[in-house]
Structure formats: C-alpha cells, structure tokens
N, C-alpha and C positions, 0 to 999 in steps of 0.2 A: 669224156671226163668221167674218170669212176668217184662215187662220193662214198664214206663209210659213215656207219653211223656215228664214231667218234665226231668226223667233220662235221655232223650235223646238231650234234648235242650243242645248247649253249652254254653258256658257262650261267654259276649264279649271279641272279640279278643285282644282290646284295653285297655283290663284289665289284659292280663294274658301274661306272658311272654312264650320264645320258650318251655321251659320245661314245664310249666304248658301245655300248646297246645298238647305237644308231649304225656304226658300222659294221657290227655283227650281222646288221639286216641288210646293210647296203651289200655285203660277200653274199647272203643266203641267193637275195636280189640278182646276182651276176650268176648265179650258181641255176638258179630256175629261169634265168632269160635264156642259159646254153641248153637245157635240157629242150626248154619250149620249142626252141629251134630246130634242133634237132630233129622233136618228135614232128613238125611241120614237113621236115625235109622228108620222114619216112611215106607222113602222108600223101606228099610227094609221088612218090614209089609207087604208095599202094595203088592210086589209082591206074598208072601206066603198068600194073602188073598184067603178066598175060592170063591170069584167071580172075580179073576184075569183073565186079557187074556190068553187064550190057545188055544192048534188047530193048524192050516196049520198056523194062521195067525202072524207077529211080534208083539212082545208084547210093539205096539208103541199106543200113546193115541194121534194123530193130536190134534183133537178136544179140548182136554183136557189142552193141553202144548198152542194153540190158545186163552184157554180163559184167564188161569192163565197170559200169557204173555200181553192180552188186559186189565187186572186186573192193572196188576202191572202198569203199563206206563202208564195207567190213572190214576192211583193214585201217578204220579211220576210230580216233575215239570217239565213242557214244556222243557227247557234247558238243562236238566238229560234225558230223555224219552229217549236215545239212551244209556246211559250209563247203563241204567238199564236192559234194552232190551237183554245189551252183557253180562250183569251180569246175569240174571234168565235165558240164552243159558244156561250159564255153569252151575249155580245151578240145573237146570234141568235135563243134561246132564248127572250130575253126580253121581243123585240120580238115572237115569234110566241103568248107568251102576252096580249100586248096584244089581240090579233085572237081570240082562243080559248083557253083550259084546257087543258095538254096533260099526258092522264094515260095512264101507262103502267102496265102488268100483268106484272110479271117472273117467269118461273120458272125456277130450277132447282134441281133435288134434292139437289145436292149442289155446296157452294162455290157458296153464293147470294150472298153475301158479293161477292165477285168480279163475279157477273155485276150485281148491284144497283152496284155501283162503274163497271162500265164501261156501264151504261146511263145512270147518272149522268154518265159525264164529256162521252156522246152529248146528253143532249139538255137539261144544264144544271138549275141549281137552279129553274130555274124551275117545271119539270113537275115534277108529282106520279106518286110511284112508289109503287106499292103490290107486296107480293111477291103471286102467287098459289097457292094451292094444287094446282094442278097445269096442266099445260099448253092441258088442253080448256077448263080456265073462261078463260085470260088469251085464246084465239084466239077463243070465243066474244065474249069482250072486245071486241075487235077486229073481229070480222064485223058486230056491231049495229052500229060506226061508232062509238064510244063513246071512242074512243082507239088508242092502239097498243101491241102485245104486242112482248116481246122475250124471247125462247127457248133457252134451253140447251141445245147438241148434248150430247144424251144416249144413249150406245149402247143404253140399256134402254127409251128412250120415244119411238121413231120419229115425233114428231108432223108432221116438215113431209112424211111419206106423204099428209096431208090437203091438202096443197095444191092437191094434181092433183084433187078430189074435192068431198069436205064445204064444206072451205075454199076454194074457186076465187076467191072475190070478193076474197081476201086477195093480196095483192104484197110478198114480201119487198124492202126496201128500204135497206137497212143491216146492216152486220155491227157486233159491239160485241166490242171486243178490240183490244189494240194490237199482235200480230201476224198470226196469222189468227185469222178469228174464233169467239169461243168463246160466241155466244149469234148469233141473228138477230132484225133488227128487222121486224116486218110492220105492215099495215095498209091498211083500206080506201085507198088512195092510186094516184091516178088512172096509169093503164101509159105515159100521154104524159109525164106529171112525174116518172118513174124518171131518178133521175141516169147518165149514160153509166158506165161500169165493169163489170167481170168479171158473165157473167149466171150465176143461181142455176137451177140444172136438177136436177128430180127424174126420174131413167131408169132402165129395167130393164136396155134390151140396149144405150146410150146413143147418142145423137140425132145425127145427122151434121150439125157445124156448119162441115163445107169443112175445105183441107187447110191442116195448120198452126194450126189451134187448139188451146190449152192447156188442159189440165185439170186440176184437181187435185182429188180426191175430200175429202168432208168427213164423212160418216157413211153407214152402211151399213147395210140392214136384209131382208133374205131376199131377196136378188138385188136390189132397189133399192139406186140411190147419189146419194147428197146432191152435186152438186157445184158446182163455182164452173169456170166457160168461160169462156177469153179469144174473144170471137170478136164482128167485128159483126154481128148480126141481132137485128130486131128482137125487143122480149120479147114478142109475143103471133103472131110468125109461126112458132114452131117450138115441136110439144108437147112439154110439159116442163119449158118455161121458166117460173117463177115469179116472176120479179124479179132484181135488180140488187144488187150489192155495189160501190160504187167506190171 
C-alpha cells in the first residue's frame, strides 16, 4: 500500500461533521492496521535472516531500536515526541516478540510498583514481566541468557558491584526512568549492539576517560561508585565500563 501525504492530510474540521471525522479515522485506522502488519511480517524475516543475532548473546539490537527511536521523534512534532516515543516502545516491542519471547525479571524492594511501570513502558506489552524476589535470582536470570533483568538503585543492595566480577558476561544497556534512571536494564547482549549514549562505569578511585568528560554518580557502596560518563570510548577498552545508557 503506498500512502501520500495528500491521503494523509485531513480535511478541515470545520467542514466536516462527527461522522465525517469518525470515518476519516476509521480509513487512517485500516490504513495503520495494513502497515502494522506488514511491518510484523518484515519482522518476521528479520529474525530468519542469515546474518541474524545468534550465539550466548539475546537477540536484542540497543543500538538499533536507539536510532530508529531517535528517527522517529525527530521526525515527530515537538508536542507528540513523547507520544510517539510510547508508540514505536510498543511497535517495536512487538515485532521483537515475533522473533523471540522477551521476559523480563524486575526487582526492587521498595516502590516495585514504579520500577514494573517503567520497565513496562521500556519494553512494551508485549514482554512478559515477572517481579523477582531479589536481585541475585533476576541477574542470574539474565546470565543463563534466559532474558533480561531490570534493577533497582538500591543504597542497601549494591548489586551492579557484580558486574565487574560474577556478573561479567552481563552488559547494562538501558536505564528505565523518565529522568534519571531509577532501575537498569542488563543482559546477555552483544558489547558491539550497545546503543551509543552516556557509558555505565563501576570504579573505586574512578577511571580516566580524557579531559572534559562528564560524570554523574548514581549509587555508592564502600568506596565504589555507580556512575553514568559522557565520554567516547569504547565499552570494553576501559575497566569499569559495563554498558551504556542512551
């Protein structure tokens, strides 16, 4: 189906009464369930392509779903940029459950509530969220390759100390929160598909990433600090680095 933008312009409101209006949206309606589709079937595709993700790692594309999403909402007006935002979550979301199941393991101990909302509005109804009972089952979660964990900065339960460690095979690659963030997303997920953005650094005496990089600490734990670096380097040439937030 090609659409122009004539087809898509509506006419004025001022000319057209409720039923005219309501069937203008009932075409736009049949016009976005054909494309929905469609884009389903591509996703379809994409999974059975023969350079799809495979391996230890999830077959999650950061990178990928960061530019399409920086795509859309610059191409969106100022006013809508968040509607759209919560609309191509789910489009996405539900193209990647075509290709795979995607279940997630949430914890946090307090105002789960919260953090199960803003992991929901990340990565769409389509995934399955289960909360966890505490933070070591949702990473082990996560390390079998089983899905991906999303984590509550917690002052009392320093979990991402395991990242430099137990956890290594893990790659933070999301925050969830709509200003900074108040849970992180990880997961088996490949360090070349980290979307570009602010990198995640676990440091004691903290890491020199060149003059002029921003820091901003995010939890703290006996001389460790959680923090988020504006800085470019790559995420596997500097210890410390655990992943990305964009």
């Amino acid at each position: 189906m090609t659409l122009s933008l004539a087809s898509l312009r509506p006419a004025s409101a001022d000319d057209m009464t409720l039923g005219a209006l309501r069937h203008e949206i009932d075409l736009l309606d049949d016009q976005m369930l054909a494309l929905f589709q469609r884009r389903l079937a591509l996703a379809d595709r994409v999974g059975r392509a023969k350079d799809a993700p495979s391996g230890t790692h999830l077959p999650l594309r950061p990178d990928r779903e960061a530019a399409v999403l920086a795509r859309m909402t610059g191409r969106a007006r100022p006013d809508q940029a968040a509607a759209v935002a919560g609309l191509w979550r789910e489009i996405v979301g539900w193209g990647l459950a075509r290709q795979t199941e995607t279940q997630i393991r949430v914890w946090a101990p307090a105002g789960s509530g919260r953090a199960v909302d803003a992991a929901r509005r990340r990565f769409g109804q389509a995934a399955t969220l289960v909360e966890s009972p505490d933070a070591e089952a949702a990473l082990a979660f996560a390390a079998e390759g089983r899905g991906v964990a999303v984590l509550a900065l917690n002052a009392e339960r320093p979990w991402w100390l395991g990242l430099r460690s137990e956890w290594s095979d893990l790659r933070v690659f999301d925050g969830c929160g709509r200003a900074a963030p108040r849970a992180l997303a990880v997961g088996r997920v490949d360090p070349a598909a980290l979307a570009p953005g602010r990198r995640v650094s676990v440091s004691s005496g903290g890491a020199d990433f060149g003059p002029g990089a921003g820091r901003w600490g995010l939890a703290t734990h006996r001389g460790w600090t959680l923090s988020l670096v504006d800085a470019s380097v790559p995420a596997d040439r500097v210890d410390g680095l655990v992943g990305t937030v964009p």
